[in-house]
C-alpha positions as CSV (number, residue, x, y, z in Angstrom):
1,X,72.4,99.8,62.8
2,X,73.5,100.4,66.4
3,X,74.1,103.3,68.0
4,X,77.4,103.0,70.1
5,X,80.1,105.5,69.7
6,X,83.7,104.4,70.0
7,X,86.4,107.4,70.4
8,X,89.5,107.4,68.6
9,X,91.6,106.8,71.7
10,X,89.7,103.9,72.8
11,X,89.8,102.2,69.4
12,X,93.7,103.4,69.2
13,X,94.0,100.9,72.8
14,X,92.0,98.1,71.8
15,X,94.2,97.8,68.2
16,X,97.1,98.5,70.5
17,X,96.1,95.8,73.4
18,X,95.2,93.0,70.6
19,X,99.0,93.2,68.9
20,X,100.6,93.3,72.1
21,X,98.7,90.0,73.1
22,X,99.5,88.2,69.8
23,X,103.2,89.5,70.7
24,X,102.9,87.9,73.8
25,X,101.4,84.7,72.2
26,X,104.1,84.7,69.9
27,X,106.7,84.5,72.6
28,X,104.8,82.5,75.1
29,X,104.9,79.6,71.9
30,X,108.1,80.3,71.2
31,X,107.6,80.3,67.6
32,X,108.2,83.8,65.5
33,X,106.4,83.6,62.4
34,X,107.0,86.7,60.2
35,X,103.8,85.6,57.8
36,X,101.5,85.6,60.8
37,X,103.0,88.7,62.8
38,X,102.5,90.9,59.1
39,X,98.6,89.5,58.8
40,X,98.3,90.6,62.2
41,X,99.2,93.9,61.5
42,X,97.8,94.4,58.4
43,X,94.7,93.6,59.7
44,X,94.7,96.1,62.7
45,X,96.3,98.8,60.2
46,X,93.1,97.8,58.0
47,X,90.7,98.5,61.3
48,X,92.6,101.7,62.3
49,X,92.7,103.4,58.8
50,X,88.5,102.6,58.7
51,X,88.4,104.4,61.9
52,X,90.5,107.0,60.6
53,X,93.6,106.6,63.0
54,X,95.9,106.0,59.9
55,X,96.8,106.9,56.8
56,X,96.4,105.2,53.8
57,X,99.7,102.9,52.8
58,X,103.0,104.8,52.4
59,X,101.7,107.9,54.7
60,X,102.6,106.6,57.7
61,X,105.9,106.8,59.7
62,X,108.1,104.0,60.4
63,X,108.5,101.8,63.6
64,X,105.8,103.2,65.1
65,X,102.4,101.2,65.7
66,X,100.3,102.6,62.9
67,X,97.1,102.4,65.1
68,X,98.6,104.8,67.7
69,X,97.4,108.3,67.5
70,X,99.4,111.5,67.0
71,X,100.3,113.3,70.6
């Protein structure tokens, strides 16, 4: 197993960084797909909650990126 060491903030901008390109993506294509958008961000709320930036389901506020840490 490796070593590296990953800080809460930096994981908290790479989850950030990889919704706001499939936003982008999403626009770019012009095609909105709900189904794909929730996957998306059920995934990256499954990354951030392993590196303990979330709460487990129902903890968490609404409209707000899960992944985002607390000020």
């Amino acid at each position: 197993m490796g070593l590296d060491l990953w800080f809460r903030e930096d994981v908290a901008r790479i989850l950030a960084s990889t919704w706001e390109a499939m936003r982008s993506a999403q626009r770019m294509s012009g095609h909105a797909n709900a189904d794909y958008q929730r996957g998306v961000e059920d995934t990256l709320r499954a990354v951030g909650l392993a590196f303990g930036l979330v709460q487990p389901a129902g903890a968490v506020r609404p409209y707000r990126h899960d992944w985002e840490i607390e000020p």
